[in-house]
C-alpha distance (Angstrom), angle and dihedral (degrees) to the residues before:
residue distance angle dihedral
X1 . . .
X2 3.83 . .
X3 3.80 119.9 .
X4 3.53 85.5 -135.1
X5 4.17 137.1 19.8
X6 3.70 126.6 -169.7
X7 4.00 127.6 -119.9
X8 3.96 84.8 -108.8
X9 4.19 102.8 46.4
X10 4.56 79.4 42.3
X11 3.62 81.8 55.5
X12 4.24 96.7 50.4
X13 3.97 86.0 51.1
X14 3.53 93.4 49.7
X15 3.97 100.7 42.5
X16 3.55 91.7 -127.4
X17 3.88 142.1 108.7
X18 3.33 130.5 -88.8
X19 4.15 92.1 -115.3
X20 3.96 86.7 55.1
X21 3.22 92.5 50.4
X22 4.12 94.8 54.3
X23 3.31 92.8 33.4
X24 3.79 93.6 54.7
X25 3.95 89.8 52.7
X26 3.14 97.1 45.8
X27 4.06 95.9 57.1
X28 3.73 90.5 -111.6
X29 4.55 111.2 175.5
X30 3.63 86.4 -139.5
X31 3.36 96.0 69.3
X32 4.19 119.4 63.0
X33 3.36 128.1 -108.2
X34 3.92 90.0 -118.5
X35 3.50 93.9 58.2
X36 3.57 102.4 40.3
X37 4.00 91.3 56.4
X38 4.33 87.6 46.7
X39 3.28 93.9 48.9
X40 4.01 94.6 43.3
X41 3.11 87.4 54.0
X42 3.52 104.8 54.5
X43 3.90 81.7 46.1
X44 3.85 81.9 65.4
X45 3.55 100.0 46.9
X46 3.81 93.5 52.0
X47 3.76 101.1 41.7
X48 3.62 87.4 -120.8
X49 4.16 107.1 174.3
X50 3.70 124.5 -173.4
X51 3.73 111.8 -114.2
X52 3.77 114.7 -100.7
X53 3.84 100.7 -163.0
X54 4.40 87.1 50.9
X55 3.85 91.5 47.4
X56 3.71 96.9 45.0
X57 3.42 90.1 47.9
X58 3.83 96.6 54.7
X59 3.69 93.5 45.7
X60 3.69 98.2 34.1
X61 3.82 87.5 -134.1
X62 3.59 119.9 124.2
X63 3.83 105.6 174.7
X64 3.78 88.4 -142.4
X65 3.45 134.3 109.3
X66 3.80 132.0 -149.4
X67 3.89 127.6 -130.6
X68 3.73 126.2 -169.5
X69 3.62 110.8 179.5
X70 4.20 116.9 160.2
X71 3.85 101.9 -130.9
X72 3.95 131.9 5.3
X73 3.84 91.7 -165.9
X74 4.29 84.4 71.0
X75 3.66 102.3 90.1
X76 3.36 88.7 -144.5
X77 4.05 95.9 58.5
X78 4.15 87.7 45.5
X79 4.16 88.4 52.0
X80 3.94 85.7 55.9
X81 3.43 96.3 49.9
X82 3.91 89.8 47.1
X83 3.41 89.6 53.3
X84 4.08 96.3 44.6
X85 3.63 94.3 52.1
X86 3.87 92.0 38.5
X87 4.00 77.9 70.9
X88 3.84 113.1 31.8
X89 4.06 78.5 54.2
X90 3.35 93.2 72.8
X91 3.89 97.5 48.0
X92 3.44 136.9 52.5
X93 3.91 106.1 -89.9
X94 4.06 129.4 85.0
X95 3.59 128.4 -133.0
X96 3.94 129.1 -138.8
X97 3.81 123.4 -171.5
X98 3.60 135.8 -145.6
X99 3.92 119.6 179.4
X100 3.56 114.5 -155.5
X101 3.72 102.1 -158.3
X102 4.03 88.9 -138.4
X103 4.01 83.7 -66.5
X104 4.07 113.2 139.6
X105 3.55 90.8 -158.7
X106 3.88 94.8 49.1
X107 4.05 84.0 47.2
X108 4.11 82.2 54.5
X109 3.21 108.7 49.8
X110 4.22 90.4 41.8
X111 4.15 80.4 57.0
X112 3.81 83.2 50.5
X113 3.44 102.7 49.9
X114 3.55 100.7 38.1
X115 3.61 94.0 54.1
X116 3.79 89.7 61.3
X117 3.91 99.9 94.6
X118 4.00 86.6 -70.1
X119 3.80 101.3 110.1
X120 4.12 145.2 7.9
X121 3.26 99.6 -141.3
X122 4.10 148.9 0.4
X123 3.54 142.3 -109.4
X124 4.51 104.7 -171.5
X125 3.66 147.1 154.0
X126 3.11 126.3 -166.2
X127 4.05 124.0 -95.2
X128 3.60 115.6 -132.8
X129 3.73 95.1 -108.5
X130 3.57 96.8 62.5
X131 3.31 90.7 52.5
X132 3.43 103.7 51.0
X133 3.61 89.7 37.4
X134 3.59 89.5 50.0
X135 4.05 93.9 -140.7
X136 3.45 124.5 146.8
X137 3.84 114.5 151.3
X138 4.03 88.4 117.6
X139 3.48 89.9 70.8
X140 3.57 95.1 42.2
X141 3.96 81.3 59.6
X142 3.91 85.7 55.1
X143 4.00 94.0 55.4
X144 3.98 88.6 48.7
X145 3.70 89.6 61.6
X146 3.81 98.0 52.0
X147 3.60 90.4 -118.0
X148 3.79 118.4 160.2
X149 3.81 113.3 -122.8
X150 4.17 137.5 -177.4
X151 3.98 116.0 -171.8
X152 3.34 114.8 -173.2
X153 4.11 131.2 -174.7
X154 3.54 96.8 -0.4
X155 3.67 110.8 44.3
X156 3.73 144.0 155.9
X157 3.78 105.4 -110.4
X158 3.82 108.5 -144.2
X159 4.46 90.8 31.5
X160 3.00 105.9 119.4
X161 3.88 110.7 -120.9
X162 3.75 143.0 97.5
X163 3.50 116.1 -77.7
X164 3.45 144.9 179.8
X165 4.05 118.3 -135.0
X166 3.89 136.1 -159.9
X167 3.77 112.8 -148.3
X168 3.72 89.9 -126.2
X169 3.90 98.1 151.8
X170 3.98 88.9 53.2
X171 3.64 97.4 44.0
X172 3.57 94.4 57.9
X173 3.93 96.3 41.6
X174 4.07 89.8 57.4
X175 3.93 84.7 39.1
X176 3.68 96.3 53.2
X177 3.99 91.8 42.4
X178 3.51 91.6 52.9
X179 3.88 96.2 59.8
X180 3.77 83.5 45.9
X181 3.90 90.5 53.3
X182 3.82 81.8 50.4
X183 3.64 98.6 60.1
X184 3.79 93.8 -104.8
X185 4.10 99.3 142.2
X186 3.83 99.8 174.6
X187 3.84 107.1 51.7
X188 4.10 110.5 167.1
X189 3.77 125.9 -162.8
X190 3.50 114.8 -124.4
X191 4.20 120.0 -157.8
X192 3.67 145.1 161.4
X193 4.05 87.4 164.2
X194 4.09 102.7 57.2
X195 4.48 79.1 132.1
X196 3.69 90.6 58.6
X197 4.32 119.8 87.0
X198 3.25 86.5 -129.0
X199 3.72 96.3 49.8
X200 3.58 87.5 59.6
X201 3.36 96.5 37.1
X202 3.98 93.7 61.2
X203 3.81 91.5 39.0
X204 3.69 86.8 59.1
X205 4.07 91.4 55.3
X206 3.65 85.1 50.7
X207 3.76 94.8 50.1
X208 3.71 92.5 44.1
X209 3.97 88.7 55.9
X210 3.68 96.5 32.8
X211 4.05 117.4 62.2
X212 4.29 103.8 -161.4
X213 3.73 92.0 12.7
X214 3.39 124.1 175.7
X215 3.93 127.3 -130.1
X216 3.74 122.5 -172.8
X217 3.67 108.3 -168.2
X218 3.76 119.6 179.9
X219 4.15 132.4 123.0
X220 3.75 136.3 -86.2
X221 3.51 90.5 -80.3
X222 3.86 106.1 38.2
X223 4.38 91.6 36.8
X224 4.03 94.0 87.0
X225 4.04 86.9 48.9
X226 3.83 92.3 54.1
X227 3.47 93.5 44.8
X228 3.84 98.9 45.1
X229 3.72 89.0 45.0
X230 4.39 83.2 59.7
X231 3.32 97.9 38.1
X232 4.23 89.9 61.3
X233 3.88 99.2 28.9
X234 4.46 103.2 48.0
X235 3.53 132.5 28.3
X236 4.12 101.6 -97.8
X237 3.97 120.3 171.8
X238 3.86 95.0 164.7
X239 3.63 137.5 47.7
X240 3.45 127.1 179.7
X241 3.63 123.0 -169.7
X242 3.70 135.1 -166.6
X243 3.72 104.7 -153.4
X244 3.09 149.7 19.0
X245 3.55 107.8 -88.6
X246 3.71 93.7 47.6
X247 3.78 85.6 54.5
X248 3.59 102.1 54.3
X249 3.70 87.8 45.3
X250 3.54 92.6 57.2
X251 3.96 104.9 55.8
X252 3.68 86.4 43.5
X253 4.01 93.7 55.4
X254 3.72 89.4 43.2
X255 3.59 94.8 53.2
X256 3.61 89.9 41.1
X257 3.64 87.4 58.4
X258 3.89 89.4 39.6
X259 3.88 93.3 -121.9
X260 3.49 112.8 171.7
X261 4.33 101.8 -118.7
X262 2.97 103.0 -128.3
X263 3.41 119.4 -1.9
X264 4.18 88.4 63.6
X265 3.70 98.2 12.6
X266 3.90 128.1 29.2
X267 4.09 123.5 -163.4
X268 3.19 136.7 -158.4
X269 3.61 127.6 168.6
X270 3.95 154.9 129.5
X271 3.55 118.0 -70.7
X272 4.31 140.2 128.5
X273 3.69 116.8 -81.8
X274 3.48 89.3 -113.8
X275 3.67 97.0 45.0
X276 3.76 92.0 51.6
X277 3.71 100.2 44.6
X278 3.69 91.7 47.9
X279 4.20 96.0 53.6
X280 3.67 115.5 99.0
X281 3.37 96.1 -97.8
X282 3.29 104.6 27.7
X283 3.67 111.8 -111.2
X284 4.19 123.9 -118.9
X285 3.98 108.0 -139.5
X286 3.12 144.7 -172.2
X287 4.18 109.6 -118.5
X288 3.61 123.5 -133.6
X289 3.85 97.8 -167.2
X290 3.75 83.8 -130.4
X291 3.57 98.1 179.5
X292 4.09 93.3 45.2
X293 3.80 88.5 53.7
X294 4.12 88.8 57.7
X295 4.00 91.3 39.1
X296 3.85 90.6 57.0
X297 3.47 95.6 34.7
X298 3.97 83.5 52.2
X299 3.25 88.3 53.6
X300 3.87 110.6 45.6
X301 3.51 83.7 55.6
X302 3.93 105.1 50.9
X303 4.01 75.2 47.2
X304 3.83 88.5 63.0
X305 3.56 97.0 46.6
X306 3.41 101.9 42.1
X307 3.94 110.7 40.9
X308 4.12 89.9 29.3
X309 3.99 92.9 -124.2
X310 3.30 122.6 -175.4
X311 4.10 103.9 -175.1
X312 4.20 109.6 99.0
X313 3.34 111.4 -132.8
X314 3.64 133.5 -157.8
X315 4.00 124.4 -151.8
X316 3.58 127.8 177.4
X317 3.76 129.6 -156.5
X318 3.76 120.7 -139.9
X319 3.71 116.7 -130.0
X320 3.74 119.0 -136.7
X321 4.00 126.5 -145.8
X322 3.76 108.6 -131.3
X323 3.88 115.2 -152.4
X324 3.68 117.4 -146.4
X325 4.20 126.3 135.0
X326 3.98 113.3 -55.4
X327 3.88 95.5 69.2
């Protein structure tokens, strides 16, 4: 027997038309009860199943949605996802994933094929590339189409979309103040993602708090360098870093340098639970709610799809300081 039969050789078995046949699977009243139950179960017997592609096509419903996200080996970007699928699993829509790797023309040509009958609606942030780059025609191309879409983290300001926000600017002013409250002086920025809106956007809390501040802004490789270099030429007794890179770099300069965390030096960065808590000492972060941001994200869009809302909405997602040994 065939793994799989089409509507028109089920139909040859059966001795019926094709119509009967579609109609009877799809419940139809015109066809009677009798026949509906023979020929679903002959349907059964073959394997038959209804083509996808053919049925999306005539609807123009897909049941899918698209996510772009720019890098799955970010913790952050693989919380998201945990969180978006933790959702759409419970309802009756799909997911597929592309990962940009911070390319612009990846993020394109995901916008591109996605659009073509494959989803109703997106899930994105940004890759590096279009931010930098500041190019956003593709999702221009997106809002032409009437398809529904939720950025989150990364977003284009003034695009017109729903979006879900992190109050990264805020964070990092009451973060900043409360080293100063705690008679840390010196407090240095730390960065490997001063391209990223929400690089800026937490090195403007820290600006706002901190009058003189001082940023060092390099990559994952050159970030230890800049902070070593700091660490033996000015007095520093805080650094604050805003990801995860930065972070790891500085515990492993201060001990390098034998600092005494925090007594001489506090921390706080961006990291995984389970990569902070299992750094010697464990490092205090600043918590995305990764998963929350995919659950409402999740959410605003099955919102979209489902009730046919036109309002954009907004939401932000509080990030939480998590206390553990380097301040």
């Amino acid at each position: 027997m065939s793994a799989t039969i089409t509507l028109k050789e089920l139909s040859k078995i059966l001795g019926v038309s094709i119509s009967t046949v579609s109609k009877a699977l799809n419940d139809s009243h015109e066809i009677s009860t009798e026949t509906k139950a023979r020929i679903r179960e002959t349907a059964k017997l073959y394997n038959y199943q209804p083509n996808k592609i053919a049925m999306n096509l005539k609807s123009g419903k897909t049941d899918t949605i698209g996510v772009i996200i720019p890098n799955i080996q970010n913790y952050f970007f693989a919380e998201v996802l945990f969180g978006i699928e933790k959702v759409i699993a419970d309802s009756d829509y799909h997911i597929i994933v592309s990962i940009t790797n911070e390319s612009l023309d990846k993020e394109v040509s995901a916008i591109d094929t996605f659009s073509n009958s494959l989803v109703d609606g997106f899930i994105v942030a940004l890759a590096e590339e279009t931010q930098v780059h500041k190019e956003f025609s593709h999702f221009h191309k997106v809002a032409r189409l009437k398809k529904p879409m939720v950025m989150f983290d990364r977003v284009i300001k003034n695009f017109n979309c729903d979006k879900v926000l992190v109050n990264d600017d805020q964070v990092l002013f009451d973060t900043t103040k409360k080293l100063l409250a705690s008679e840390r002086k010196e407090i240095v920025l730390a960065t490997t993602i001063q391209n990223l809106s929400v690089g800026k956007s937490r090195a403007k809390g820290y600006l706002n708090a901190m009058e003189n501040g001082v940023q060092l802004e390099g990559t994952s490789e050159t970030i230890g360098m800049l902070i070593e270099k700091q660490l033996i030429s000015r007095p520093t007794d805080a650094i604050i870093a805003l990801d995860e890179d930065a972070s790891l770099a500085a515990i492993r300069v201060a001990k390098k340098l034998h600092k005494k965390i925090p007594k001489e030096l506090a921390i706080i960065g961006y990291a995984s639970e389970k990569t902070a808590s299992n750094l010697t000492p464990r490092l205090t972060t600043l918590n995305q709610q990764g998963i929350s941001i995919g659950e409402k994200a999740a959410c605003m869009l099955l919102n979209k799809l489902r009730m046919g809302v036109s309002e954009i909405t907004s939401e932000k997602v509080e990030t939480t300081l998590v206390q553990r040994q380097t301040s």
